[in-house]
Structure formats: structure tokens, C-alpha cells
C-alpha positions as CSV (number, residue, x, y, z in Angstrom):
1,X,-13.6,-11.7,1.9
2,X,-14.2,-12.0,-1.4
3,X,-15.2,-15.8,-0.6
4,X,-17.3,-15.4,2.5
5,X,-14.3,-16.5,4.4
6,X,-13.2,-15.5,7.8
7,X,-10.7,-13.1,7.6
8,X,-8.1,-12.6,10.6
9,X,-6.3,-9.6,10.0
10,X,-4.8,-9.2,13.7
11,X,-2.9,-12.9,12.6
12,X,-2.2,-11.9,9.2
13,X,-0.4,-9.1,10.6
14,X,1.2,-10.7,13.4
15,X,2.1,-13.3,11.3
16,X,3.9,-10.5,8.6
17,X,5.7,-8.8,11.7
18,X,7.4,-12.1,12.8
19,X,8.1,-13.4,9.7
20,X,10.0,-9.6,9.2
21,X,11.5,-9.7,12.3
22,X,12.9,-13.0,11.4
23,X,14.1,-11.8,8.1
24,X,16.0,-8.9,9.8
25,X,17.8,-10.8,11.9
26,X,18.5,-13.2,9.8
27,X,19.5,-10.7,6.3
28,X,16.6,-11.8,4.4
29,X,14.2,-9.3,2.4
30,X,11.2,-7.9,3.6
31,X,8.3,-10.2,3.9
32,X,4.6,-8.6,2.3
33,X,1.7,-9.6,1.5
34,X,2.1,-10.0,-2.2
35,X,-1.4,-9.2,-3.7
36,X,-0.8,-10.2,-7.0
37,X,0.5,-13.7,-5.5
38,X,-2.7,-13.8,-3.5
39,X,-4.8,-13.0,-7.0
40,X,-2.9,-15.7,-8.7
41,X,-3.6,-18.1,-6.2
42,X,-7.1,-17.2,-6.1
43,X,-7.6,-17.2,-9.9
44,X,-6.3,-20.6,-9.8
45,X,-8.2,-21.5,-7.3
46,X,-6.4,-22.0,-4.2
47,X,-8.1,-22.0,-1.0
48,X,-5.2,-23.5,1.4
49,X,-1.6,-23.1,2.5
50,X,-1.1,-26.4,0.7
51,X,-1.0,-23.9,-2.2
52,X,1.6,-22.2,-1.3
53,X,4.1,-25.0,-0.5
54,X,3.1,-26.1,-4.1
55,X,4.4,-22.2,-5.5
56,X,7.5,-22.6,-3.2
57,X,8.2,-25.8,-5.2
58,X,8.1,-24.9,-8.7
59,X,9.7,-21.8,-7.8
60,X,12.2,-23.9,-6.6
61,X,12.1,-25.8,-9.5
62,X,12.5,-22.6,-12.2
63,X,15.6,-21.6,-10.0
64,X,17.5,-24.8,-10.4
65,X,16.2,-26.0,-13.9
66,X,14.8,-22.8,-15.9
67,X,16.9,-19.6,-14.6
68,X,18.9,-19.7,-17.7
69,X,15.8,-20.3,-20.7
70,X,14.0,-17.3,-18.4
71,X,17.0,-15.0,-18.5
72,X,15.7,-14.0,-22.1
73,X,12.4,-13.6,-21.1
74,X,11.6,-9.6,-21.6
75,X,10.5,-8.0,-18.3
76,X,8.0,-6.4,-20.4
77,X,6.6,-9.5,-20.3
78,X,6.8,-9.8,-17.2
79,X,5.7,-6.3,-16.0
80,X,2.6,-7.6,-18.3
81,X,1.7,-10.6,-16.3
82,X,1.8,-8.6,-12.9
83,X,-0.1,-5.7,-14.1
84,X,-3.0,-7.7,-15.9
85,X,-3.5,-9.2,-12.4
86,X,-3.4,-6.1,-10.6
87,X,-5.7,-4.5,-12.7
88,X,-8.0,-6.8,-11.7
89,X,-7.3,-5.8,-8.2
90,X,-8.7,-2.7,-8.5
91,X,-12.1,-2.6,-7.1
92,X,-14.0,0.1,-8.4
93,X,-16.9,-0.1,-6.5
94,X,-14.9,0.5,-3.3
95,X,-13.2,3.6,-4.6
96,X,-16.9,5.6,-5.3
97,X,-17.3,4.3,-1.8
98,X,-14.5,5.7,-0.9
99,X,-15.1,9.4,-2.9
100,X,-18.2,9.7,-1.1
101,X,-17.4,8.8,2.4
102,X,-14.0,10.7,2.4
103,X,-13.0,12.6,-0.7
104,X,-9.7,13.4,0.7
105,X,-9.1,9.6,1.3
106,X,-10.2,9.4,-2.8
107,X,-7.9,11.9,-3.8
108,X,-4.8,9.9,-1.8
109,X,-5.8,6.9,-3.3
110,X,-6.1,8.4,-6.5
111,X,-2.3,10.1,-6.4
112,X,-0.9,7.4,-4.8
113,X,-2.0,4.6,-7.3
114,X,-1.3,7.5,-10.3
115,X,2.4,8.0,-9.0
116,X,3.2,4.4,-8.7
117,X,1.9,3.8,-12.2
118,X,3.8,6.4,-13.8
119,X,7.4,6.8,-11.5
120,X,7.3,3.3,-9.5
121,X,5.9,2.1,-5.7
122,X,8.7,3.8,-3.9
123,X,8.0,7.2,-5.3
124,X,4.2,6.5,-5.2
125,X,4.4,5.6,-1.0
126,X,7.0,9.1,-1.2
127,X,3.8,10.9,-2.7
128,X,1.4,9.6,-0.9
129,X,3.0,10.3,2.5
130,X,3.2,13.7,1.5
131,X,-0.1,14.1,0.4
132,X,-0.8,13.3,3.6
133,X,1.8,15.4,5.5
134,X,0.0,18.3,3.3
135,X,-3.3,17.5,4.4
136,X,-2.6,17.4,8.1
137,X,-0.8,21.1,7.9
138,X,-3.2,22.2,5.9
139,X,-5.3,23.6,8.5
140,X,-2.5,25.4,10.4
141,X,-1.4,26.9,7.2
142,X,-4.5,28.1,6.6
143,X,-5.7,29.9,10.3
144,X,-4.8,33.3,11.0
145,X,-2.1,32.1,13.3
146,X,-0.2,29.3,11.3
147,X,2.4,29.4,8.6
148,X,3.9,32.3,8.2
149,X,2.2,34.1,10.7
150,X,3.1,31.3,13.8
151,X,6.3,33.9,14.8
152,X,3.7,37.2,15.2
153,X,2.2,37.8,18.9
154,X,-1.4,37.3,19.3
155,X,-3.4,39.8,21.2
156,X,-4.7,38.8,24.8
157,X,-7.1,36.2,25.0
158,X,-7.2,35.5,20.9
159,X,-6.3,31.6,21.9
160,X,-9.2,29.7,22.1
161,X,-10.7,28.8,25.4
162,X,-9.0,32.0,26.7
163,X,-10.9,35.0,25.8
164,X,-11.6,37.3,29.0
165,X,-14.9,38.4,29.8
């Protein structure tokens, strides 16, 4: 999008469903989308598949010639690299979009990306689910009849759409 290109996101996730399936049945890790290999590729310019074939080699490459020089490398380094090209991931403009169209959305977003940050991306998807989960049953928590109250009888015709004339 960011290009003016079309953008099929029905293939895109077709094409991430099979290629999980396929790694299922097969043993093979999970398949994703990889934004920060997509923001690589972009920042160097990559605009075809050809560009991945030409990753899959030199990753190819570092695995048979250059796993034992890297083993030293720090994973701060590392953790670096991929979070100088997430940060520029983060589309501000998006998220005031975002705060003013759905401030519940916002506040999600804002947990979400603070808990992965601080305690990793399976915590932060455990904490965002929830915030979620606590948003939906919010509004039964908070009516006469919900929460703690769900066990008590209701007077005659207190459900809505049933009152008696």
C-alpha cells in the first residue's frame, strides 16, 4: 500500500493458510508474515518474489559457511537490528486514527504493543486477548442483571421486550 500497489489480502492469506497447513503436516514451524522481513526487503528496495529467493540464498549461504563466526554475535545485536526496523513500522498517523475512530481499539493497541515490549509477543497476544475478553463482559458486568447478580430472579416482565402492559 505504501507503494500504490495492489494489495490482495484474500491471497496473502490463503497463501499463509496453505503454506501452514503444509508445515503441519509436514513438522515444520509456523509460517507468518514476517513484517520486519517485509521492511527489510522494502528498505532495500525489493519489489518482487525474485527477492525472496535471493534472502533464501544467502540465508542458505550463512547456514553452511558463517553459523560458526555468527555464534558470537550478541543477540543484543541482534534484538537491535529487528527492533530499529520495527520501530519504523509503527505508523503513527494510523494510531490517532485509530484513538479517534475507536478509543477502545487504541487502548488494545496500545497494551498490546506495551506488553510485547516489556514481557515478549506471547505474553503481549495473552494480554491483548484479554483485554478484549474484558471489554466484551464488560457490559454484562456492569447491568443490573450480570456478574454477580446473573444467579438472583428478576421480577416479571424486567427482560427486555417482555414487559406486560
Amino acid at each position: 500500500m505504501r507503494h500504490h500497489e495492489r494489495v490482495d489480502e484474500d491471497a496473502d492469506i490463503l497463501g499463509l493458510s496453505a503454506a501452514n497447513a503444509a508445515a503441519a503436516l509436514s513438522g515444520a514451524f509456523v509460517v507468518n508474515g514476517s513484517p520486519t522481513q517485509t521492511a527489510m526487503a522494502d528498505l532495500a528496495g525489493a519489489r518482487s518474489q525474485a527477492a525472496q529467493l535471493a534472502f533464501a540464498g544467502i540465508v542458505l549461504l550463512v547456514l553452511l559457511f558463517f553459523t560458526g563466526p555468527l555464534q558470537y554475535l550478541p543477540r543484543s545485536v541482534l534484538a537491535g537490528i529487528v527492533f530499529t526496523i520495527a520501530v519504523g513500522l509503527v505508523d503513527l498517523k494510523s494510531l490517532r486514527d485509530i484513538h479517534g475512530e475507536s478509543p477502545g481499539e487504541f487502548k488494545l493497541a496500545i497494551v498490546s504493543a506495551a506488553v510485547v515490549a516489556l514481557a515478549g509477543l506471547e505474553k503481549g497476544h495473552f494480554a491483548g486477548s484479554r483485554f478484549v475478553a474484558a471489554q466484551a463482559c464488560a457490559p454484562q458486568l456492569s447491568s443490573p442483571f450480570g456478574g454477580a447478580d446473573a444467579g438472583r430472579s428478576r421480577p416479571l416482565g424486567s427482560e427486555a421486550g417482555n414487559a406486560r402492559t
